[in-house]
C-alpha positions in Angstrom: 110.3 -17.3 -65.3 107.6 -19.4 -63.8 109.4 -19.8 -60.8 109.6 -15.6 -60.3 106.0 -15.2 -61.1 104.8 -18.0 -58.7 107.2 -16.0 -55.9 105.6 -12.8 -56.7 102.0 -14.0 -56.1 103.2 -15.6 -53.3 104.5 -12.4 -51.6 101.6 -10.1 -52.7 99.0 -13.2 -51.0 101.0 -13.1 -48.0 101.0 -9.2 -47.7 97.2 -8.6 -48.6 96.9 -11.7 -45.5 98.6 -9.5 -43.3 96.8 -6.8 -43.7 93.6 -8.6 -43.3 94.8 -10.2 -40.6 96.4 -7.2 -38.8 94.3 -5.5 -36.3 94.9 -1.8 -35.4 93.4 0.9 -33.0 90.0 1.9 -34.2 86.6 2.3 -32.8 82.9 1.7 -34.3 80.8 4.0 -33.0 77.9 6.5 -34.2 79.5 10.1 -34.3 76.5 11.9 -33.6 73.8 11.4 -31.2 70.8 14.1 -30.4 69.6 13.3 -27.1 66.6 14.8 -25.0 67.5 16.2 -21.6 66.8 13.8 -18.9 67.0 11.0 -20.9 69.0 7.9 -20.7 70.7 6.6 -23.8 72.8 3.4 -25.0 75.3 4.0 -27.5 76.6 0.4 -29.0 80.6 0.1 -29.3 82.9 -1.8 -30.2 87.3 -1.6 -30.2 90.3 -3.1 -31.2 93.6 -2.2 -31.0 97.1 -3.7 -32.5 98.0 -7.2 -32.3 101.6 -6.6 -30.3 99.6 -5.5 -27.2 97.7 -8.4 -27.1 100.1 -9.6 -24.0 98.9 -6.5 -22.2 94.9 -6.4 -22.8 93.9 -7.9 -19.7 90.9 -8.1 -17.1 92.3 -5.1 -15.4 92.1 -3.0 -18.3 89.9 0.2 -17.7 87.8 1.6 -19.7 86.5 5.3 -19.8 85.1 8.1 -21.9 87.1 11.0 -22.2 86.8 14.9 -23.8 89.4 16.3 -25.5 91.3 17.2 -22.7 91.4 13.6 -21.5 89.7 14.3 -18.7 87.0 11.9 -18.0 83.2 11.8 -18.1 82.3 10.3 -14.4 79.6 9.1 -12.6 77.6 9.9 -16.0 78.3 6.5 -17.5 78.1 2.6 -17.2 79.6 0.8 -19.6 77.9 -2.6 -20.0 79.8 -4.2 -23.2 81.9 -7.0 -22.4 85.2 -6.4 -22.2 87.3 -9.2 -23.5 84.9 -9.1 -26.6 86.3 -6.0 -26.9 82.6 -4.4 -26.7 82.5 -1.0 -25.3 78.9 -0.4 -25.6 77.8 2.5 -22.9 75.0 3.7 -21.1 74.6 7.5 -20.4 73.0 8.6 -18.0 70.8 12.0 -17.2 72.2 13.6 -20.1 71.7 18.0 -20.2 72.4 20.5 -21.8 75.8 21.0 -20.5 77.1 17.5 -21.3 76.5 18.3 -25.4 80.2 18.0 -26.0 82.4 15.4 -28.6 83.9 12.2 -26.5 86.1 9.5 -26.8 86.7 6.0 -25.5 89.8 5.5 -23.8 91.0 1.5 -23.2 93.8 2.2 -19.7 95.5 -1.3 -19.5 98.0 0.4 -16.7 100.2 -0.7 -19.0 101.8 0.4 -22.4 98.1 -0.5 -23.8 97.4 3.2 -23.0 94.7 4.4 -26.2 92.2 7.1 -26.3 90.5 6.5 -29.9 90.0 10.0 -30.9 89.5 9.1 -34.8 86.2 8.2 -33.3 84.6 10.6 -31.4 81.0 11.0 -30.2 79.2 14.3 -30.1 76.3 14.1 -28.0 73.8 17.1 -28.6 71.5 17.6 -26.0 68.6 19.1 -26.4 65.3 21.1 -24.2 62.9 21.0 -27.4 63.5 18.1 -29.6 62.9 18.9 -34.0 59.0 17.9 -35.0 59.0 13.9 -36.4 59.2 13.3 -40.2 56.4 12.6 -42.2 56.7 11.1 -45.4 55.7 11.9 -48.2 56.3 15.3 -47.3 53.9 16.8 -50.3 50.5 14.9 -49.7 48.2 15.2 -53.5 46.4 12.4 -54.4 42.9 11.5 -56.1 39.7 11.3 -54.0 39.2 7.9 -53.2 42.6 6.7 -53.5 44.5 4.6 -51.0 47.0 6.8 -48.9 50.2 5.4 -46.8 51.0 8.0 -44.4 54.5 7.6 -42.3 55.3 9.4 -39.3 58.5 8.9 -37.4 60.6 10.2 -34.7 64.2 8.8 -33.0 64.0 7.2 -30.3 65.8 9.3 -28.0 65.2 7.5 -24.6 65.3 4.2 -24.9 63.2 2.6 -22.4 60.9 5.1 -23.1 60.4 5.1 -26.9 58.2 8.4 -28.0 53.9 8.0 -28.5 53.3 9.0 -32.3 49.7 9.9 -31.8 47.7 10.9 -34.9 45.0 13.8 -35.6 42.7 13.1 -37.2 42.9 9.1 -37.0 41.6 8.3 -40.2 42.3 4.8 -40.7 44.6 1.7 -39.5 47.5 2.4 -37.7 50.7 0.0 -37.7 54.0 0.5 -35.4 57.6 -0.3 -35.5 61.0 -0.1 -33.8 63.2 0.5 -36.9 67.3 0.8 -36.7 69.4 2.7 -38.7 72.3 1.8 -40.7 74.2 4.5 -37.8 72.5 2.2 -34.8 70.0 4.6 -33.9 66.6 4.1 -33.2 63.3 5.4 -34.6 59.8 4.4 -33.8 57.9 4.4 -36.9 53.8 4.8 -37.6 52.2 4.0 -40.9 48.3 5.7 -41.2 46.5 3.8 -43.7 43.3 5.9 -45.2 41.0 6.3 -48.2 41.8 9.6 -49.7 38.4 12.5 -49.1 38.3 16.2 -49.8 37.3 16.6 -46.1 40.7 15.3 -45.1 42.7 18.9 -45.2 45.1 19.2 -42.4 46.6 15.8 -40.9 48.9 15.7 -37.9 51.6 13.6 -36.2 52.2 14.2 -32.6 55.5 12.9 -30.5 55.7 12.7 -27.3 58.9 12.3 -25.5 59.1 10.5 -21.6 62.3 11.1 -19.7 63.2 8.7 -16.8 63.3 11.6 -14.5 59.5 12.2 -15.6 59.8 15.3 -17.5 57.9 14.8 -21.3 57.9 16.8 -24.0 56.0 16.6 -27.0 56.5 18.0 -30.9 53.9 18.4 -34.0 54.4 18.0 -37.4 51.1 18.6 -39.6 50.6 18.5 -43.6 47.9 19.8 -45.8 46.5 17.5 -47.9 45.5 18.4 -51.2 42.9 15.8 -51.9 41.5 16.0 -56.3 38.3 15.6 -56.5 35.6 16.4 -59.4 33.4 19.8 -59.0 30.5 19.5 -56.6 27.8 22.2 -57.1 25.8 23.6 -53.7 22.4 23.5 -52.9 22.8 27.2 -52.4 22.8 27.9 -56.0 19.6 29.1 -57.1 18.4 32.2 -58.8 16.3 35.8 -56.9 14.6 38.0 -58.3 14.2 41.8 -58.5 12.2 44.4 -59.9 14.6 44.7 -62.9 16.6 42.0 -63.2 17.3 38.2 -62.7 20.7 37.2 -60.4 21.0 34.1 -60.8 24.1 32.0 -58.3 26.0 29.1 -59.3 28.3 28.2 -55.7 31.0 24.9 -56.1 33.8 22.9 -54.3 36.5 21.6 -56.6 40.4 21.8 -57.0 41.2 24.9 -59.1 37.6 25.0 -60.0 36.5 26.9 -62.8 32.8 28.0 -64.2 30.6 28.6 -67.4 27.5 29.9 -67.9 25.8 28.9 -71.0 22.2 31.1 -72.1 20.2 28.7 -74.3 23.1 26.4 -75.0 25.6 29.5 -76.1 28.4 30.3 -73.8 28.2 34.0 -72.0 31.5 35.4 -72.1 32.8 38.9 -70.8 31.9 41.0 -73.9 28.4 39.7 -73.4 25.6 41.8 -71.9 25.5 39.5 -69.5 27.4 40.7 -66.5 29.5 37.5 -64.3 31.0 38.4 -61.6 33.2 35.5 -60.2 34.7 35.5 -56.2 36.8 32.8 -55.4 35.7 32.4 -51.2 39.2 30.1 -50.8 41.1 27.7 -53.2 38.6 25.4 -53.5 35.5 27.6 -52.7 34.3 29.5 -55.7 31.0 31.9 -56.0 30.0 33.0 -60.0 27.1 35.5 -60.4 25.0 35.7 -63.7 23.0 38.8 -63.9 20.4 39.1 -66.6 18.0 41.9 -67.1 14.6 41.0 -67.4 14.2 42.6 -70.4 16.4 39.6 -71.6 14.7 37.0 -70.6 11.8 37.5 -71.7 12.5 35.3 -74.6 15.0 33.0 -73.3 14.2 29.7 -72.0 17.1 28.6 -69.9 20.6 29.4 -67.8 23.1 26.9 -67.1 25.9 26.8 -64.4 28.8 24.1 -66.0 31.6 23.8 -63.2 34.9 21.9 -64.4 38.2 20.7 -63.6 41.0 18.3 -65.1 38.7 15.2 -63.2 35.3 16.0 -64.2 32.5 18.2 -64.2 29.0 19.4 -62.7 26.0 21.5 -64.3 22.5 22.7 -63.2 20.1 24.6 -65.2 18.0 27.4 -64.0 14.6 28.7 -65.0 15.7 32.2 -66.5 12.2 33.6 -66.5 10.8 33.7 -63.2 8.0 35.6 -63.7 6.5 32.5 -66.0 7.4 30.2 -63.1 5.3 32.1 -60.9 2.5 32.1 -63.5 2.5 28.3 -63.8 2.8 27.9 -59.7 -0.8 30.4 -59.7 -2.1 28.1 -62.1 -1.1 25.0 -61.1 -2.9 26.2 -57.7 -6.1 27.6 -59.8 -6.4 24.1 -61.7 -6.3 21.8 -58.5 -8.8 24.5 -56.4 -11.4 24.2 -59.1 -10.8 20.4 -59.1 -11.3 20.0 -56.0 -14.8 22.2 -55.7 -15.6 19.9 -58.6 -15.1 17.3 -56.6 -17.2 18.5 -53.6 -19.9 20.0 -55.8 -20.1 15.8 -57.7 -20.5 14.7 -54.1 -23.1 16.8 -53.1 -25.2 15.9 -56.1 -24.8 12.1 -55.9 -26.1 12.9 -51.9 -29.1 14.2 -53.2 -29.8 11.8 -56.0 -29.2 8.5 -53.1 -31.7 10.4 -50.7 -34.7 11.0 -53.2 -34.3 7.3 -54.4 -34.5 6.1 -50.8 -37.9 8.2 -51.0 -39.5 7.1 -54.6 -40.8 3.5 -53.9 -43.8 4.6 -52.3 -45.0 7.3 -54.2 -44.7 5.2 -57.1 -46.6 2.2 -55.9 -49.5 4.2 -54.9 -50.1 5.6 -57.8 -49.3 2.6 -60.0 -52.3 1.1 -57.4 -54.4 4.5 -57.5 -53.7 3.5 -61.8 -54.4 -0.3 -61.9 -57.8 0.8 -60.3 -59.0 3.2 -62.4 -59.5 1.1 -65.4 -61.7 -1.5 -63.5 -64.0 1.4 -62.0 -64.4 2.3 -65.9 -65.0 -0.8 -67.2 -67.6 -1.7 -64.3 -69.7 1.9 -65.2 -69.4 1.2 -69.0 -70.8 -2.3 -69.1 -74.0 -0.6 -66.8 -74.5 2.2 -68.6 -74.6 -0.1 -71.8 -77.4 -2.4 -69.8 -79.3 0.5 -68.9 -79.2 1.7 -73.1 -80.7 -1.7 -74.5 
């Protein structure tokens, strides 16, 4: 019983060897390849074929690539894989329009090694007007201020002359690859690097294609950011007056922005005899209009605009009355005129007082001298007359 069991594993080792070991006709190739006109291209190859024609593979062995009518593609390709290490790798040359057709490689040993490996065929599609480049992510929404990568990338479809990604606007670093595919195709790849800002709306990735006979052609893909960011209220929102009423504007930028008014800290909705009238100007562009008749706000004190969103929010408060406002300007200006002519009139005065001291001095020491005199005369006249009495 051991003895059978041992056999057995030794048959199925030797036939799972075999087929391991056994080579057979195949080719690895890329089945489809999209090609500008006028472009060179390389397509990488490789064959094999059965091991009982390995006596007939020899130097001599041609090599081609055929359609499905065997006949062969010529003086349109140059096959530069080696060909005793079985590499079939081929360049094509000048491809157009009319060459967009499926084809095969074909191994002619002019012997029975005779194979065109039509399990393997390559379409080629050539095109006048090559598809836009991929960016990625496709859908561009993010926060204001976040970091953004930003991946544009197009095949290489000539290549000695891979495509210029060019972006508009650039908006940050750019970095650029060669990148291959699992299918062996090229693609030049270009990462924009940016800080995320509500001006950065409509981003686009330009590709431009070189042919070798000096023809170029070039593709756009663009993408419309929508860049969060928390409500930002205008300068242009202020209040006007009329003869009867008060309008009073309240203008902001936001994502889905939204707006309430609020009359001395209670909300004004629309069954209030406050008339809004809200006009969105574009999705992130929104006008709201208060109108309060002045009969109104004669006792109110204040109007506030409140503009929100899921990120944040943004208020001003406006002076309802404007009438008062006015009243305090006029007054303010009354108060600081009078001031002033206080000011001038203080001046003048102190003028006056510094020239009449500048004058004093002299009148004053006369008449204290015309004074110190007198007394003396008076004494002198007294002490005669007294004389003159005894």
């Amino acid at each position: 019983m051991t003895k059978m069991t041992g056999k057995l594993l030794l048959f199925l080792t030797v036939c799972l060897l075999k087929d391991a070991i056994c080579s057979k006709f195949e080719a690895s190739l890329q089945s489809t390849v999209e090609v500008l006109r006028g472009c060179f291209v390389t397509i990488p190859c490789s064959f094999d074929f059965e091991d009982n024609y390995k006596k007939d593979f020899t130097d001599k062995c041609v090599r081609s690539w055929v359609d499905n009518n065997n006949l062969a593609l010529v003086n349109k390709t140059k096959i530069i894989g080696k060909l005793q290490e079985k590499n079939c790798t081929t360049e094509f040359k000048v491809m157009k329009p009319e060459t967009s057709n499926i084809y095969y490689f074909r191994l002619d040993c002019n012997n029975d090694l005779k194979y065109s490996y039509k399990k393997s065929g390559l379409h080629f599609q050539v095109k006048e007007h090559f598809p836009p480049p991929t960016l990625t992510p496709s859908v561009l929404e993010v926060t204001e201020g976040e970091s953004v990568n930003l991946t544009c990338s197009a095949p290489n479809l000539c290549p000695f002359h891979p495509p210029t990604l060019t972006w508009i606007p650039i908006l940050g670093s750019i970095q650029e690859t060669l990148r291959e595919n699992k299918n062996k195709t090229m693609f030049k790849i270009s990462v924009l690097n940016f800080t995320a800002s509500r001006h950065h709306q409509n981003i686009s990735c330009t590709a431009v294609y070189k042919a070798q006979n000096g023809t170029s052609v070039s593709t756009e893909k663009k993408i419309t950011g929508n860049i969060l960011f928390t409500p930002l209220l205008l300068p242009t929102s202020n209040c006007t007056e009329t003869e009867s009423q008060i309008n009073c504007t309240c203008e902001t930028l936001s994502n889905i922005p939204m707006i309430q008014w609020l009359l001395d800290g209670k909300p004004i909705n629309q069954s209030s005899k406050v008339p809004i009238i809200t006009v969105p100007l574009n999705k992130t562009y929104l006008r709201s209009i208060a109108i309060l008749d002045k009969t109104q706000s004669k006792n109110r004190s204040s109007l506030i605009c409140i503009s929100f969103n899921h990120l944040g929010l943004a208020s001003k408060e406006f002076l309802v009355d404007l009438l008062k406002t006015q009243d305090k300007q006029l007054l303010i200006v009354f108060t600081t005129t009078i001031a002033i002519l206080l000011v001038i009139v203080c001046v003048l005065v102190l003028i006056i007082r510094f020239q009449k001291i500048q004058h004093a001095p002299e009148i004053n020491t006369v008449g204290a001298k015309e004074v110190t005199d007198m007394p003396e005369d008076i004494y002198v006249n007294t002490t005669e007359l007294w004389n003159q009495w005894t």
